[in-house]
PASEBA-1860 file (N, C-alpha, C; in nm, 3 decimals):
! residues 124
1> XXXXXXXX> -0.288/2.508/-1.230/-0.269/2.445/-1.100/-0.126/2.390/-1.092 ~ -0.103/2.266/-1.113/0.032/2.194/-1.130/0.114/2.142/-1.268 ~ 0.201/2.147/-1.241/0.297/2.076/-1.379/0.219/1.936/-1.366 ~ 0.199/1.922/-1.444/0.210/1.739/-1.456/0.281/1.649/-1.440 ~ 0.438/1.679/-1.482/0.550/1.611/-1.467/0.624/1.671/-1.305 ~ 0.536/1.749/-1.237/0.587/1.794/-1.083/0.665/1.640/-1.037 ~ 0.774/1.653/-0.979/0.793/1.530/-0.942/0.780/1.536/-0.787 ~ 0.705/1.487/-0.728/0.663/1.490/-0.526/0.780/1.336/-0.479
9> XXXXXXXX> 0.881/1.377/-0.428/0.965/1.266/-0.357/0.892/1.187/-0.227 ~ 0.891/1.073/-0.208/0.851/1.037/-0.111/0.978/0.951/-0.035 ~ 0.951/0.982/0.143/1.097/0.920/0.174/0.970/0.848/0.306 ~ 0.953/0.717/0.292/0.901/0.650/0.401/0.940/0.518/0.419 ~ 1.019/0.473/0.534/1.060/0.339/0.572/0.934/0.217/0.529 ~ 0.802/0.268/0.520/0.759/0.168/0.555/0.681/0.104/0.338 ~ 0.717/0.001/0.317/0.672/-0.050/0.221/0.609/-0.055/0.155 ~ 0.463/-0.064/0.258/0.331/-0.033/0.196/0.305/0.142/0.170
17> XXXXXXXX> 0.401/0.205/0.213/0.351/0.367/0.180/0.397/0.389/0.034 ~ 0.531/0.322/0.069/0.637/0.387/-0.080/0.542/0.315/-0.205 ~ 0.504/0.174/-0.182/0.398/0.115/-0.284/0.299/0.159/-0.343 ~ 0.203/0.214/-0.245/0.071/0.275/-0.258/0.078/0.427/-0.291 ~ 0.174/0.508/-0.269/0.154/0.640/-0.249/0.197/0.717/-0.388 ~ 0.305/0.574/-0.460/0.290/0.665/-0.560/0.166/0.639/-0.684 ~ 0.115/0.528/-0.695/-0.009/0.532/-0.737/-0.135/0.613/-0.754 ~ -0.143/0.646/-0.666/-0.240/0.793/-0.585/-0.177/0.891/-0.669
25> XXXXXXXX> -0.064/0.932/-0.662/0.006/1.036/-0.732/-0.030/1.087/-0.864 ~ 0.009/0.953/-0.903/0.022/0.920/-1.067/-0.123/0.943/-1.128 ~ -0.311/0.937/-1.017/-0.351/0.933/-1.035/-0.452/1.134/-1.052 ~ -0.348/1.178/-0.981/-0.317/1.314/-0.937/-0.241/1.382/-1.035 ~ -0.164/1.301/-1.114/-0.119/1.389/-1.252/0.034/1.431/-1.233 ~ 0.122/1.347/-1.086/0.276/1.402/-1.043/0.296/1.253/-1.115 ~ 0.470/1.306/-1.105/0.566/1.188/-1.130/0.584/1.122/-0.988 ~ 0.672/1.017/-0.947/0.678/1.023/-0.774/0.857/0.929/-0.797
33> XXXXXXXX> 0.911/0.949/-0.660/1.006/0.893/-0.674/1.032/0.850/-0.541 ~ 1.044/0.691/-0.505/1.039/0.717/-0.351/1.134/0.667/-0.277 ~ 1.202/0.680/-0.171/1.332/0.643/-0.069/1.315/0.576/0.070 ~ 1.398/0.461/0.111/1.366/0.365/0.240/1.408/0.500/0.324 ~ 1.455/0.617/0.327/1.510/0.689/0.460/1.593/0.821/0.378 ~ 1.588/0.909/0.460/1.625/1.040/0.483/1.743/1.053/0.428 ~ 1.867/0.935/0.492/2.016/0.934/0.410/1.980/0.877/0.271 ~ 1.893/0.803/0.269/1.895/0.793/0.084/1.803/0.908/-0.028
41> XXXXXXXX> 1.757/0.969/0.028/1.721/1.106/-0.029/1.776/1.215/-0.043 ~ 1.898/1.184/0.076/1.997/1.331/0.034/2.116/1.296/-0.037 ~ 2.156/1.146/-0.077/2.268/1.108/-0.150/2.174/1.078/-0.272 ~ 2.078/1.114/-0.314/2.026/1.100/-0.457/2.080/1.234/-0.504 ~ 2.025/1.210/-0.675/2.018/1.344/-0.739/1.879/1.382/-0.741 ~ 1.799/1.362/-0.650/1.618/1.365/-0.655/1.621/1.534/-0.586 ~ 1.666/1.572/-0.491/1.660/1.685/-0.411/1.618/1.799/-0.551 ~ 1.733/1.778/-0.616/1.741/1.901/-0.700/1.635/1.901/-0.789
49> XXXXXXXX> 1.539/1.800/-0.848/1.420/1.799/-0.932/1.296/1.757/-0.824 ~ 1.343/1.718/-0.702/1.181/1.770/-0.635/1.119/1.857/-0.603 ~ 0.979/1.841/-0.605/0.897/1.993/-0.596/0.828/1.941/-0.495 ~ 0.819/1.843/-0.407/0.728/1.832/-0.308/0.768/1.749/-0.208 ~ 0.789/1.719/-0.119/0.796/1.602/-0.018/0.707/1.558/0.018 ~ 0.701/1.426/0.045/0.623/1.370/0.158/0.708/1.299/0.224 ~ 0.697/1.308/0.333/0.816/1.305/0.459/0.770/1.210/0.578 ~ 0.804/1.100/0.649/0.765/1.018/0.755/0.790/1.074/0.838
57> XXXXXXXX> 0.727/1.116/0.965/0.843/1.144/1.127/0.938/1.061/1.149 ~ 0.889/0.915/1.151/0.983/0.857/1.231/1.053/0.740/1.122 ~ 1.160/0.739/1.137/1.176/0.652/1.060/1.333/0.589/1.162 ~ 1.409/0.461/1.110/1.567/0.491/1.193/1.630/0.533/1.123 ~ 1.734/0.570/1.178/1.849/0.674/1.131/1.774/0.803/1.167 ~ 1.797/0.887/0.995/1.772/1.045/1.045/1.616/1.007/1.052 ~ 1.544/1.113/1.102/1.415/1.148/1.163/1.353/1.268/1.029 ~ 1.212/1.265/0.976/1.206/1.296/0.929/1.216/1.474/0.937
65> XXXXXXXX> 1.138/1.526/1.037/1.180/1.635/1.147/1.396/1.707/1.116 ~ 1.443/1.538/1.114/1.633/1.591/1.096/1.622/1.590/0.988 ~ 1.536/1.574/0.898/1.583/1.560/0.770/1.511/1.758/0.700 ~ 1.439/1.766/0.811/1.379/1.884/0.722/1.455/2.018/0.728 ~ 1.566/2.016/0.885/1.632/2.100/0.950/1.769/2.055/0.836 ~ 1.765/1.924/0.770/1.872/1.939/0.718/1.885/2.019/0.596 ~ 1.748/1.975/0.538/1.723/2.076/0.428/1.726/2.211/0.402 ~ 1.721/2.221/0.521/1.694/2.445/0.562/1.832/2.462/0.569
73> XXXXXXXX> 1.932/2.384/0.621/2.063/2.406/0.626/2.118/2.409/0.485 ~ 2.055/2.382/0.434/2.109/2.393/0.275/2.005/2.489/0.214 ~ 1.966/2.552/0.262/1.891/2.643/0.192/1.786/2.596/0.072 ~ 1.756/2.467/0.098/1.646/2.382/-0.012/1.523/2.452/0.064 ~ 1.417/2.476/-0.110/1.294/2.538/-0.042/1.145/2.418/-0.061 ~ 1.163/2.310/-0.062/1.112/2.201/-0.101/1.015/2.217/-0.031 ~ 0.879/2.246/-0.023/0.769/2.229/0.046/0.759/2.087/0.084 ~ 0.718/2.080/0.211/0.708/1.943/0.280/0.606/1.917/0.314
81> XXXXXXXX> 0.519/1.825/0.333/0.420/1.729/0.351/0.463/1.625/0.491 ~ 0.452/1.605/0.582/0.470/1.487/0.666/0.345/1.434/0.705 ~ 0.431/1.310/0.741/0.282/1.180/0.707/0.352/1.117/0.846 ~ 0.234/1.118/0.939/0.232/0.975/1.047/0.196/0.905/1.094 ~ 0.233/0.817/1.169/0.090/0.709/1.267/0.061/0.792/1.369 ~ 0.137/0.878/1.450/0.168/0.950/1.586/0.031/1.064/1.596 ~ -0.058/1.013/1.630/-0.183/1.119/1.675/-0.169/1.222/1.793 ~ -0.063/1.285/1.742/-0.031/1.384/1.837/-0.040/1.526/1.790
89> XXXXXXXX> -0.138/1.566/1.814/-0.177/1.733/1.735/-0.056/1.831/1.773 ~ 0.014/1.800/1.887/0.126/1.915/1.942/0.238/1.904/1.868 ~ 0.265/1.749/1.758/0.357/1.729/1.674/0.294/1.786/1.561 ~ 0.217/1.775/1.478/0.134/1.861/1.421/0.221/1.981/1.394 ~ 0.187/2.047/1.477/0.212/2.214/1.553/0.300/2.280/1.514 ~ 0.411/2.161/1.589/0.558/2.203/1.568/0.593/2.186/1.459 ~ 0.579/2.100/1.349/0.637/2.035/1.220/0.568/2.176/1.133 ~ 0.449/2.260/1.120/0.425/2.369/1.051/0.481/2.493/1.106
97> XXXXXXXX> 0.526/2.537/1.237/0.558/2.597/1.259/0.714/2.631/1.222 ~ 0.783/2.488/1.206/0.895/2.476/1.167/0.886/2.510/0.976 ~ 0.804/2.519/0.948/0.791/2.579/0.822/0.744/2.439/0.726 ~ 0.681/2.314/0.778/0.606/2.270/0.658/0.462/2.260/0.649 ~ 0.418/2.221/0.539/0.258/2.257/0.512/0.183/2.224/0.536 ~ 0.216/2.062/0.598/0.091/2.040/0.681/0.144/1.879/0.729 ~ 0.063/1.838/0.783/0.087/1.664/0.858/-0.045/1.595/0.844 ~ -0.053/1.447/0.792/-0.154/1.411/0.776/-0.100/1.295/0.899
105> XXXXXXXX> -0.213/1.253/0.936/-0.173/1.160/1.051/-0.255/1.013/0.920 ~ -0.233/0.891/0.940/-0.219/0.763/0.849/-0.309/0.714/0.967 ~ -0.409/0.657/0.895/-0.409/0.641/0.752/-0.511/0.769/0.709 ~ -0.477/0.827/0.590/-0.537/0.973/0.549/-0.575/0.944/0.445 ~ -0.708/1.013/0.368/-0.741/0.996/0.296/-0.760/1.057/0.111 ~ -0.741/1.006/0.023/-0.698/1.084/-0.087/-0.727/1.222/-0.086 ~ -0.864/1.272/-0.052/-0.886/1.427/-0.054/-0.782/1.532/0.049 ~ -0.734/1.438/0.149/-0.679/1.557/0.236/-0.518/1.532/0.163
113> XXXXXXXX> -0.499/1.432/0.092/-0.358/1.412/0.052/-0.339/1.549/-0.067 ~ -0.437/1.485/-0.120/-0.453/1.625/-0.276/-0.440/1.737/-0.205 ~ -0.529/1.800/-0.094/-0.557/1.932/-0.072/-0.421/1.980/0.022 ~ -0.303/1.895/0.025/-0.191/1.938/0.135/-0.084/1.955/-0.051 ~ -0.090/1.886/-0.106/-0.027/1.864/-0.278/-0.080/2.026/-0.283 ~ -0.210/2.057/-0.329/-0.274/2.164/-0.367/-0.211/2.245/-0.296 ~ -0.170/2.261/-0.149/-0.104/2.374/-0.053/0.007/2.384/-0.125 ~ 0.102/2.278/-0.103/0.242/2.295/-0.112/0.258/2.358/-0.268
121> XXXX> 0.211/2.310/-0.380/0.203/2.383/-0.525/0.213/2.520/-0.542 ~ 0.087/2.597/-0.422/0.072/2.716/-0.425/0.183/2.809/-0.354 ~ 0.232/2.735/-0.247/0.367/2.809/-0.225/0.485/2.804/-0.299 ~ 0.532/2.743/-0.363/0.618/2.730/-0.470/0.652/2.802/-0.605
END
């Protein structure tokens, strides 16, 4: 299935995600590494040893959405994960169509978190 040491980046403004989410992870068998925003994930050296995102829509500054177009501009093949409050299925839509694996709308629950982990693994 997965490396164990997979490392899944997480980039979410909000406190309680970056807190909690990598816990869950860790309990899932990844490493996790996580960022207040989009500009501090692309001035890390994390890009180049992540194997997974989990990605906020909205955050200030870049948008998680700018952050994924930024990634394609660099030719990064990082399977993405986005996570939101925004119960909007037509955002949904667009965010896989734009090429990531899926969107969990928050609060989501460990099985659908694993089974979007489980997606993104298999494309990789």
């Amino acid at each position: 299935m997965m490396n164990p040491r997979s490392l899944v980046s997480i980039v979410d403004d909000d406190e309680s995600v970056r807190e909690s989410l990598p816990d869950l992870l860790k309990e899932f068998g990844f490493a996790s590494q996580t960022f207040t925003s989009a500009e501090a994930f692309l001035a890390s050296d994390g890009i180049s040893r992540t194997e997974c995102l989990i990605l906020d829509i909205a955050m200030p500054g870049m948008s998680g959405p700018d952050l994924q177009r930024e990634l394609k501009r660099r030719q990064s093949k990082i399977p993405i994960i986005f996570i939101t409050a925004q119960r909007d299925e037509s955002v949904r839509t667009q965010l896989v169509e734009s090429g990531a694996i899926g969107c969990l709308f928050k609060p989501f629950n460990d099985t659908a978190l694993l089974d979007a982990l489980n997606a993104a693994f298999r494309v990789k």
